[in-house]
N, C-alpha and C positions, 0 to 999 in steps of 0.2 A: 553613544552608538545605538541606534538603532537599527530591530531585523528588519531582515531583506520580507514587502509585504507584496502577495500576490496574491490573484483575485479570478474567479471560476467564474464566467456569468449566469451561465446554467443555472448552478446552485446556488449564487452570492456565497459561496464559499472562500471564506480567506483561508490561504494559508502563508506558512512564516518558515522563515529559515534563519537561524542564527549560526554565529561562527565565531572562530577566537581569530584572532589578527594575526597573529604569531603564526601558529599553525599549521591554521586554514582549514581546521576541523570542526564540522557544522552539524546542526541538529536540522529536522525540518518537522513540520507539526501541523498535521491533517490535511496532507497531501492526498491529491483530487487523482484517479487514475487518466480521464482522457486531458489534462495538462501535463505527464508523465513527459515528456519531451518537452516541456515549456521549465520544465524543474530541473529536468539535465544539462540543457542547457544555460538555466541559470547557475549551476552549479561550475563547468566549463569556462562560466563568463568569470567569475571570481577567484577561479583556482581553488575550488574546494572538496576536500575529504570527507561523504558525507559519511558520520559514527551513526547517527542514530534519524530513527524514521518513528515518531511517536504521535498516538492517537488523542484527542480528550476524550471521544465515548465511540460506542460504535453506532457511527452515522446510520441515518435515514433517506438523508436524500441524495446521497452521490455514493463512490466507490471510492475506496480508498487505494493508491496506489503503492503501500506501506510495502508488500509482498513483491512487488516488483525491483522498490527502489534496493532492497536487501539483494535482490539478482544481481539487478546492472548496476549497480552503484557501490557494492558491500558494505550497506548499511546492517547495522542488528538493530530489528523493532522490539517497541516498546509500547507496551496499551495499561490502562488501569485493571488491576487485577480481577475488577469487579463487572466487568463489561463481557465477561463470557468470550474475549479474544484470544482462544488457546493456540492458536498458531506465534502468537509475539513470542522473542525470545524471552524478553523481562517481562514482566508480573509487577506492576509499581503498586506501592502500598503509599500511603498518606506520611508525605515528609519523605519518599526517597530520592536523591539527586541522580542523575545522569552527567556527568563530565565529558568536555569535547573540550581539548587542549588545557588552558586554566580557569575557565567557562566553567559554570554549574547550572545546570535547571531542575529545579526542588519540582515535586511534586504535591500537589495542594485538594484533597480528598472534597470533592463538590460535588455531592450529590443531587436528585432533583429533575435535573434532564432525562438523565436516566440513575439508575442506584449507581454506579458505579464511577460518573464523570469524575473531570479531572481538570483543574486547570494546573499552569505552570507557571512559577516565578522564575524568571533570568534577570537580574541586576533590579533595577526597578522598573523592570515591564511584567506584566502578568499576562495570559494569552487565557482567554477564560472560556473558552470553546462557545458551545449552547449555554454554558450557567447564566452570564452576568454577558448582553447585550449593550447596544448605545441604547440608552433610555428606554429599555425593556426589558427580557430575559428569556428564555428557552421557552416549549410549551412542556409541560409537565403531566398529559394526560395519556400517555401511551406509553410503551417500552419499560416499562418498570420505573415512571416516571412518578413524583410527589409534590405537590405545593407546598407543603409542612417543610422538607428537604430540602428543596428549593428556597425558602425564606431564609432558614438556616446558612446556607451557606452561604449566601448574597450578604445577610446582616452581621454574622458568626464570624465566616470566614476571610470574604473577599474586605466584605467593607471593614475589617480591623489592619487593612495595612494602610499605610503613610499614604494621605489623601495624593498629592504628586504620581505617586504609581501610577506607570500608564496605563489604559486598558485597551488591550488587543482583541478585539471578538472573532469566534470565529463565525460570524455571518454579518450583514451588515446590508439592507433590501435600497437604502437611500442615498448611496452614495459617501458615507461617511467610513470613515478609517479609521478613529481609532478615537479614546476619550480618556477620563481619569478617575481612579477612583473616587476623588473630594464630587466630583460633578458628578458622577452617577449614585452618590451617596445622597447629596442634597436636590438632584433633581430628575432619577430617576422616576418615569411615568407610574410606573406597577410596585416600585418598593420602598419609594423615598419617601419618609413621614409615617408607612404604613402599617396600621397593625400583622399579625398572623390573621386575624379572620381577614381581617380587610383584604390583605394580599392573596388569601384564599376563595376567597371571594369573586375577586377579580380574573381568576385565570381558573377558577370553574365556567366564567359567563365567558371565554373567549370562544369557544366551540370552532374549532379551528378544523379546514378540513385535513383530512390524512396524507402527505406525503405523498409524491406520485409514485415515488420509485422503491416504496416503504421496503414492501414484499422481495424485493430485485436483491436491493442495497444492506438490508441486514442481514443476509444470508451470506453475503459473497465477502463486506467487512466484517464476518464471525470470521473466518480464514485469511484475515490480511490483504483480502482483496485477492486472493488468489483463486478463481472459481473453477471446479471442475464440469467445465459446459456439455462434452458429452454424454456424463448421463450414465444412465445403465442401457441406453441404446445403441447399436453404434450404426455409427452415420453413412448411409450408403454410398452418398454422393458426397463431394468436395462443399465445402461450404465458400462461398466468397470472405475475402476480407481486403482490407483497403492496404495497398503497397503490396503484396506476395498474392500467389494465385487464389491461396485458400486454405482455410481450416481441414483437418480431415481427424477421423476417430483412431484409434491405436489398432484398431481393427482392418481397416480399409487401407491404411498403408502398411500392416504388416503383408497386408493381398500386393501391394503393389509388389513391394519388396520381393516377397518369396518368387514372384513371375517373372522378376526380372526387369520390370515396367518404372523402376525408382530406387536409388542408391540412398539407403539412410545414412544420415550424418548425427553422431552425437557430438552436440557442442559442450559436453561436462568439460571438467576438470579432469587431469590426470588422475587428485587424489578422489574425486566424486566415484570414480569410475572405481580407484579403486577400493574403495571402502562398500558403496551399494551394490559394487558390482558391472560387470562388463557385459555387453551384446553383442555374443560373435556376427561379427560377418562386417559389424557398421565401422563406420569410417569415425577415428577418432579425432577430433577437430574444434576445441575447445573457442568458445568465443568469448572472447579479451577483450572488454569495451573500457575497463576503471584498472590504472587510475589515467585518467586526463581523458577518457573517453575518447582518444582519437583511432580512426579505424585503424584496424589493425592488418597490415598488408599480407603476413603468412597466412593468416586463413582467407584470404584473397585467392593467392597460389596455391594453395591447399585445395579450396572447393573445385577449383578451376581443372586441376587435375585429378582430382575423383570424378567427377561427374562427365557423362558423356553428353555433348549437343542431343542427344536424341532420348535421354533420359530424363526424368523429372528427380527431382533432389526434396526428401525428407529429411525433417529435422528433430530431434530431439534432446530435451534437458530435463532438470530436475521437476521444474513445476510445471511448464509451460513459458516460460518467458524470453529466456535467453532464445530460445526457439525461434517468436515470433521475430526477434531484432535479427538471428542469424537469415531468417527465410524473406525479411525486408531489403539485407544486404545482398541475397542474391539475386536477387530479382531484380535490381540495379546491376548485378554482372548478366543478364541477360538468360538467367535459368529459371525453368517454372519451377518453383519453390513453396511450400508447402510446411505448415508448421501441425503438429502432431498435439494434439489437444490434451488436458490434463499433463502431468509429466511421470519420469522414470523412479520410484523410490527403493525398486527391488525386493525381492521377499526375505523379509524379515527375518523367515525361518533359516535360510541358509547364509545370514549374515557371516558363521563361522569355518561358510566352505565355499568360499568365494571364488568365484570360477569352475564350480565343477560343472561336470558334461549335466546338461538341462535346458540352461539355457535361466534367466532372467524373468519375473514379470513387470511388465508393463500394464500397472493397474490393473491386474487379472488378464491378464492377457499373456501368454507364453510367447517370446521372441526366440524361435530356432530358423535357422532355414535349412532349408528341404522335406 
């Protein structure tokens, strides 16, 4: 059996999705954020449960949509401990496994790309992110990157399992898909035969340029891909975005709100709401996309009956996500729809008095009306 392999063009990003057959409970591993809908529906197309959303390092040149699939999907992520990804729920340490039905994916400490990478063993396939390439290997000069670390784990680590092992990369510029450890042992370009200086050597002279998206991409994958885009400014105007009318800051639709100009909807959970906390006034209206991701018709009827023809309809969740999918589906019922940037996590301070008269914040921002 082999994983389900899919492929970014942007970034020559592979990513992979594995799953137990019984089950139907699946891993996926260095999911791209603008294929997020190419994922769900791959997931949909096979009937599957996705457990886990895990990282090998924290990219550079794409987004990870790790932070989302845990929304729509209820996945719990997973990154290497060592990658400075403190939003994942797990923390992987060198030799920890992850289980999805009778399935195991060991965790395998490859340092080099960056300090903290990571590839993954699943049966005899390994998925070796940036480490170990088709007949190359990651660039090692930036983000806490080593060629010393880098040889290591290519001669130390990768290349001590059973030549057969397939190799899964996660980038691939030529077309290629996939190789094996015996082949990339004996005729890898950069390591095969190679001394340490030699290999050293070689990936000092590459002088490679920087990432386009370096600056974008490692700030927003330190959070799981979950970005807080507005800022400490807040947005005067409506921002566009593709499928709903527009982005807007927690600021400008609290304005709408309190005027009377936009009925807010929170799409939490009952128990989200009840644990961080409630926002009087908003329309409680969870949105239900997992499991089997089909739409779901009561918050059909639901939306349809809070919101007036002559109103505009806000949205709000816990990060931002469930948000932009609720203000996508309305906008196909015919409402301007609007998704509410950053998300709801409540103040902290009054976790133990939950509901009192105050009211809630919304990332600094006080939600009362009148």
């Amino acid at each position: 059996m082999n994983p389900i392999q899919l492929f970014d063009p942007a970034s020559s990003t592979y990513t992979y999705i594995l799953f137990d057959e019984t089950t139907r409970e699946a891993v996926i591993i260095d999911p791209v954020d603008v294929q997020l809908e190419r994922d769900l529906a791959t997931l949909r197309q096979y009937g599957l449960k996705l457990l886990w959303s895990v990282e090998t390092h924290a990219h550079a040149d794409h987004i990870t949509s790790a932070g989302q699939l845990a929304e729509l999907a209820g996945a719990k992520t997973a990154a290497p401990e060592g990658c400075g990804i403190n939003t994942a729920a797990v923390q992987l340490k060198d030799g920890d496994t992850l289980s999805f039905g009778t399935e195991q994916l060991r965790a395998l400490l490859t340092p080099g790309h960056t300090a903290g990478s990571m590839s993954y063993l699943w049966r005899d396939h390994v998925f070796t992110g940036d480490t170990l390439l088709i007949n190359g290997c990651g660039r090692t000069d930036f983000q806490s990157g080593s060629a010393e670390a880098m040889y290591h784990s290519l001669t130390h680590v990768l290349f001590a399992l059973p030549d057969a092992t397939t190799v899964w990369p996660g980038h691939d510029y030529n077309g290629r898909t996939h190789s094996t450890i015996g082949a990339e042992k004996s005729g890898n370009a950069r390591v095969a035969g190679k001394t340490l200086d030699e290999f050293t050597a070689i990936m000092a002279a590459l002088h490679l340029p920087k990432p386009k998206r370096i600056d974008e991409a490692v700030p927003a994958n330190l959070s799981s891909g979950l970005r807080h885009d507005a800022g400490g400014e807040a947005l005067l105007t409506a921002r566009p975005a593709p499928g709903y009318a527009g982005d807007v800051s927690p600021q400008l639709a609290c304005q709408w709100w309190q005027a009377g100009d936009a009925v807010l909807v929170d799409v939490r959970t009952d128990a989200e709401r009840e644990w961080v906390g409630f926002v009087p006034g908003a329309v409680p209206l969870a949105w239900k996309q997992w499991p089997g991701m089909a739409m779901n018709s009561s918050f059909d009827v639901g939306l349809q009956a809070a919101v007036p023809a002559d109103k505009k309809v806000v949205f709000m969740c816990r990060s931002g996500v469930r948000s932009i999918a609720a203000a996508k589906r309305a906008t196909e019922l015919g409402l301007e729809a609007y998704n509410i940037l950053e998300g709801f996590e409540g103040d902290p301070d009054q976790h133990a008095q939950r509901g009192r008269k105050g009211g809630w914040r919304f990332h600094g921002l006080p939600w009362r009306q009148g």
